[in-house]
C-alpha positions in Angstrom: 169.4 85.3 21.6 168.9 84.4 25.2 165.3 82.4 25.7 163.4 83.7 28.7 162.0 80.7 30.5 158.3 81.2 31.9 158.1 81.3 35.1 155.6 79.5 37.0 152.6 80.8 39.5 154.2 81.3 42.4 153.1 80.0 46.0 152.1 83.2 46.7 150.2 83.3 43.8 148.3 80.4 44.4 147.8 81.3 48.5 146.0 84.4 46.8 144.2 83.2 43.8 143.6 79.7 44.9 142.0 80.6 48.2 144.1 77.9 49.6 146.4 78.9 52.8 149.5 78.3 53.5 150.7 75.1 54.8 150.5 72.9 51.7 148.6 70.7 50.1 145.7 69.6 52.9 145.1 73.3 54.1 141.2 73.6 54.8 139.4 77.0 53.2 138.8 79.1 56.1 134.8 79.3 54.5 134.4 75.3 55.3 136.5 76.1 58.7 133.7 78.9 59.6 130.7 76.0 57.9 131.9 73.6 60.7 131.8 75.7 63.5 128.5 76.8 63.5 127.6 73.2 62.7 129.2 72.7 66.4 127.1 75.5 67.7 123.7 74.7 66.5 124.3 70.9 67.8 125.3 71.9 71.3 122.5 74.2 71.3 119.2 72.1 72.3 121.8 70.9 74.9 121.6 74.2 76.2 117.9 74.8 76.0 117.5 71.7 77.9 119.9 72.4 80.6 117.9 76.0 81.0 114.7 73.9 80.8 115.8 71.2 83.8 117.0 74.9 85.9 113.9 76.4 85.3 111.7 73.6 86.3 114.3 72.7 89.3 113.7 76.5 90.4 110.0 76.0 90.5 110.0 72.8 92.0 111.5 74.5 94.8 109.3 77.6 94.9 106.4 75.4 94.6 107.9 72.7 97.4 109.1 76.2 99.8 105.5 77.8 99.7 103.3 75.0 99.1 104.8 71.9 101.4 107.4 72.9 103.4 106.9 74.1 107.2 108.2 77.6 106.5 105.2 79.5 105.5 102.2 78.2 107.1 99.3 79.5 109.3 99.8 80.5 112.7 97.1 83.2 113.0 93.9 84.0 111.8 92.9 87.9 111.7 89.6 89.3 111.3 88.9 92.9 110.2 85.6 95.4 110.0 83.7 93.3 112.8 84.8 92.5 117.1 83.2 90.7 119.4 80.8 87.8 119.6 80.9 88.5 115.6 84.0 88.4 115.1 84.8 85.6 116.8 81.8 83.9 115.2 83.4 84.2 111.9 87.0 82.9 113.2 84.7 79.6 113.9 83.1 79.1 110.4 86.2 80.1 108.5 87.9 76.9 111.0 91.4 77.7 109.5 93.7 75.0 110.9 97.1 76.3 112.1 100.2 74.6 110.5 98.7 74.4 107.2 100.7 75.9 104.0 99.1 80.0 103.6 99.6 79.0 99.7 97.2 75.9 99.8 94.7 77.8 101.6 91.2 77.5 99.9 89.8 80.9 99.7 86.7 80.3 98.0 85.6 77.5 100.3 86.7 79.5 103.4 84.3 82.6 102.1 81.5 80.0 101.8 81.9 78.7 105.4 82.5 82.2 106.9 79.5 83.6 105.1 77.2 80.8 106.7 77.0 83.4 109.4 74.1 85.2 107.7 75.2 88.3 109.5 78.0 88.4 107.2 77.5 90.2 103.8 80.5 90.1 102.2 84.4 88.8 103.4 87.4 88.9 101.5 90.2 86.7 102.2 94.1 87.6 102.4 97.3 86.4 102.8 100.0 88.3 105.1 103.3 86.3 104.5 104.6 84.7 106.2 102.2 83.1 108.4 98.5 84.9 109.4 95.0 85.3 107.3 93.3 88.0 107.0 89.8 88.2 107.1 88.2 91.6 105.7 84.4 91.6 106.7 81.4 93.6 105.8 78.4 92.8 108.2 75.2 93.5 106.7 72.7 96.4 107.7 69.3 96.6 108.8 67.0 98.2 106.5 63.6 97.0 108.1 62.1 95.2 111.1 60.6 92.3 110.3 58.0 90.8 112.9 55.9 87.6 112.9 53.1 87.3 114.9 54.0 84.5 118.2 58.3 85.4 117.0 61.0 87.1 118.0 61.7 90.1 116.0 64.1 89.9 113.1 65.9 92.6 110.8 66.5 92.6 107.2 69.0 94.0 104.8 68.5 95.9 101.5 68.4 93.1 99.7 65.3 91.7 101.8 67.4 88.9 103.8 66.2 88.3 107.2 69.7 87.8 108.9 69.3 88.1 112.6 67.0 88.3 115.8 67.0 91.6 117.9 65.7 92.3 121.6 64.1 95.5 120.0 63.9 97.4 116.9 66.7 99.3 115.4 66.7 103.2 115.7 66.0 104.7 112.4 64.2 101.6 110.2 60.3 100.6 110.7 58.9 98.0 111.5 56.5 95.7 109.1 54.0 92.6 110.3 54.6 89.8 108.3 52.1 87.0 107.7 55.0 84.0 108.0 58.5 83.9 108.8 59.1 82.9 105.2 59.1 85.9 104.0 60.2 86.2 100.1 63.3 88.5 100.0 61.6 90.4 96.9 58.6 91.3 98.6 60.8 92.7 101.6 62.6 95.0 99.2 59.1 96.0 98.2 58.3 97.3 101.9 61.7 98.8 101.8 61.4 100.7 98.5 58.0 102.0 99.4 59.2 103.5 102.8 62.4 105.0 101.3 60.0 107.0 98.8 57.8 108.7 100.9 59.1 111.9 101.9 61.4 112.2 105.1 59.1 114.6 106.7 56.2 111.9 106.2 57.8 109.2 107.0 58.5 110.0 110.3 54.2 109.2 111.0 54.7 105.7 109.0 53.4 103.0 111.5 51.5 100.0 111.2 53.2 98.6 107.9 52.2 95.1 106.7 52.9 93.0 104.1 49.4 90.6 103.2 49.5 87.0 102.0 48.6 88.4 98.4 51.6 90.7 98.8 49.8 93.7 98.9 51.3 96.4 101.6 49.3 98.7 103.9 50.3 100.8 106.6 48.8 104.4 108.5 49.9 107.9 107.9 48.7 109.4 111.6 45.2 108.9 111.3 44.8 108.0 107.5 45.1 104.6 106.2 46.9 104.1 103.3 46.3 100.8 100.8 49.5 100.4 98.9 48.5 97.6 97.2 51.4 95.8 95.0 55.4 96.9 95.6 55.2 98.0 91.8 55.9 102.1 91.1 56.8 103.5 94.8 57.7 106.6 93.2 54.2 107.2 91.3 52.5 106.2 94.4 54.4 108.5 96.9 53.4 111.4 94.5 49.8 110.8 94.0 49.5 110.6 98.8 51.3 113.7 98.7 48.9 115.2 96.5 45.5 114.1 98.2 47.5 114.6 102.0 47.1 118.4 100.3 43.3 118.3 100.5 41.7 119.9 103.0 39.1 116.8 104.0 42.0 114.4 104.5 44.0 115.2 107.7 47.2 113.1 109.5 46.1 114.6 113.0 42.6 114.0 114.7 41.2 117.7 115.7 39.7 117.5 119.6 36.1 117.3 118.4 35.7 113.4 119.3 33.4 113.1 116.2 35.5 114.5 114.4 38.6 112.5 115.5 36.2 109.4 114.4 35.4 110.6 111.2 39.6 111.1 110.7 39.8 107.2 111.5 38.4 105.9 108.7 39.6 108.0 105.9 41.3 104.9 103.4 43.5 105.8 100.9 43.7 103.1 98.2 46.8 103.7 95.8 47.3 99.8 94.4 46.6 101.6 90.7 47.7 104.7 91.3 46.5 106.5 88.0 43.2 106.0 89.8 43.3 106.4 93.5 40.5 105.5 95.9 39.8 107.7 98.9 37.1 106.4 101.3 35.5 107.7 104.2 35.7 111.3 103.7 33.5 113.3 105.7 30.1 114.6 104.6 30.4 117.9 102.2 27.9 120.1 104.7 25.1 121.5 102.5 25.1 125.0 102.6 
């Protein structure tokens, strides 16, 4: 009987089932061959990240050194908007812009400050128009009352009670209120202010004579009637209570012909500094029947 010899693994065997590959005995597995190259990877990688680091910076560096240093984006013109003439030109002076400097290093808060020195300004808002001008957006304030001191030119106030410039004559459309000093506290100027904006329009138009006192207290004349306003506190109450006594019959804006009558009409006061109780003086005689 004829012995069949065993045969072997074969080398294709052992390429399968081994895991080895072909090439003999020092063949690498392809599993440490993929190990090593990611290994490679992940140490050239923070070389990477650094090179797009030193870009980044070298990129800004230059955007910093192109708008902030260099000579090719820098002031050459100053524009202002919302105002002309002498004021306009006045605020081109306090905002003193040099030419030749950088638009980017341009202090906009500080240049606000000096423009705003000009108390005629209320409010300016500062751009930049690349390459090369300023712009200057200004809001001049309004007058909302005359203000007069007694041996001084005549000034004019804001809304917000801030004495900002001199006139030859009193706007058209605001009154006009006597103040004891030039020092006049912006609170009790929004007072006057608030208590002419709530009397009625029609009213109104007979206000003359307002004045503010040392204690703060307001007076003024309605035609013929004098009218004690007393503190700035509750305009609207106030207005209310003179339009309901202006109703009576006794009380009277115009003096009649009758000179003695047109006296008795002069001294009709009507005290409204607590308006829940109003004072009305110098009414004439009730004539007894």
């Amino acid at each position: 009987m004829r012995l069949l010899r065993r045969r072997g693994p074969t080398r294709r065997g052992l390429t399968r089932r081994g895991g080895t590959r072909r090439g003999g005995k020092g063949a690498t597995p392809s599993s440490h061959r993929r190990f090593q190259q990611r290994a490679t990877r992940v140490r050239r990688r923070p070389w990477k990240v650094a090179a797009l680091v030193a870009l980044f910076l070298a990129v800004l560096g230059g955007v910093v050194f192109l708008f902030g240093w260099s000579r090719a984006f820098v002031v050459q013109e100053v524009v202002v908007q919302g105002v002309e003439g002498e004021l306009a030109e006045s605020v081109r002076a306090h905002a003193s812009v040099p030419h030749g400097r950088p638009l980017a290093r341009v202090d906009a808060g500080a240049l606000t400050e000096r423009v705003q020195q000009d108390l005629r300004v209320a409010q300016v808002e500062v751009g930049r128009s690349w390459p090369s001008t300023i712009t200057l957006e200004v809001v001049a304030r309004e007058p909302a009352i005359a203000v007069v001191v007694p041996g001084e030119p005549m000034r004019v106030a804001d809304a917000q009670g801030i004495v900002y410039d001199e006139v030859a004559k009193k706007p058209r459309g605001i009154s006009q209120l006597r103040v004891p000093s030039a020092d006049a506290e912006p609170t009790r100027l929004r007072g006057a202010i608030a208590m002419r904006e709530s009397i009625p329009e029609d009213l109104r138009a007979q206000m003359h004579g307002m004045r503010l006192l040392t204690t703060g207290n307001m007076q003024f004349r309605l035609g013929e009637v004098s009218v004690v306003w007393g503190p700035p506190e509750q305009p609207t109450l106030k207005s209310r209570v003179l339009q309901a006594l202006l109703l009576q019959d006794s009380i009277q804006l115009e003096p009649e012909d009758d000179e003695g009558a047109q006296e008795v009409r002069q001294r009709v006061t009507i005290d409204l500094s607590v308006p829940e109780t109003p004072v009305v003086k110098g009414l004439p005689p009730v004539p007894e029947e």
